[in-house]
N, C-alpha and C positions, 0 to 999 in steps of 0.2 A: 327145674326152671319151668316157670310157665310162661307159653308164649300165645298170642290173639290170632285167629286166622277165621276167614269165611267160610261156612261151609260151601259155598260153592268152588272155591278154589280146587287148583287138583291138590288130589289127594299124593301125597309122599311116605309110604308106610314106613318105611328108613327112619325118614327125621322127624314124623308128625307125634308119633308117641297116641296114647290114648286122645282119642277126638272127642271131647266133651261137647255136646248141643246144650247150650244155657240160654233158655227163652223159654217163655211161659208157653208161646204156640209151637207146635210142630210146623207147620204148613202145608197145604196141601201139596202133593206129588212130589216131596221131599223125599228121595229114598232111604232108608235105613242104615243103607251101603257108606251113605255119607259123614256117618258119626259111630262112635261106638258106644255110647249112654249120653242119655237123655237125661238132664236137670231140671226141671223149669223153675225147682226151690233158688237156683243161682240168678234167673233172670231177674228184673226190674218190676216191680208190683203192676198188677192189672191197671189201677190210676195210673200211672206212670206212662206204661204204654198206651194205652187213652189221651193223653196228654200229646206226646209223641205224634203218635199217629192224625193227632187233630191240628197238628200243627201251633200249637201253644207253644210261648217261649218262656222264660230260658228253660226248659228241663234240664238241661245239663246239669247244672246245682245241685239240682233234686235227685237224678241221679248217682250225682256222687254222694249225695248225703245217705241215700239206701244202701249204698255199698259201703261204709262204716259200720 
C-alpha cells in the first residue's frame, strides 16, 4: 500500500514504512533524518513547479496529466 504524508509530519517508524522524498528540490535545512531516499525523478517537471510556484492556474490538470 502506498500512502501520502508530509515530510514534516512526525515521523512513526512502526507504520511509516520506507519515507520516499518525491520532489525535484530538497530544500534547504531539510534534514535527511526526515526521509529515507530521495527521488526528484517522481516529482512534477521543472515547468510544472514554475508554474506552481508562480501562481498560474489550473496546474492541477497538468499535473495529473504528468503522472500518467
Amino acid at each position: 500500500m502506498i500512502r501520502t504524508k508530509s515530510v514534516y509530519s512526525p515521523i512513526d517508524r512502526k507504520c511509516d514504512g520506507l519515507r520516499i522524498l518525491a520532489t525535484r528540490l530538497r530544500g534547504r535545512y531539510l534534514p535527511v533524518s526526515r526521509y529515507d531516499v530521495w527521488m526528484p525523478n517522481l516529482a512534477p517537471s521543472e515547468a510544472l513547479m514554475r508554474s506552481v510556484l508562480g501562481g498560474m492556474e489550473p496546474v492541477q490538470c497538468k499535473y495529473r496529466h504528468e503522472l500518467r
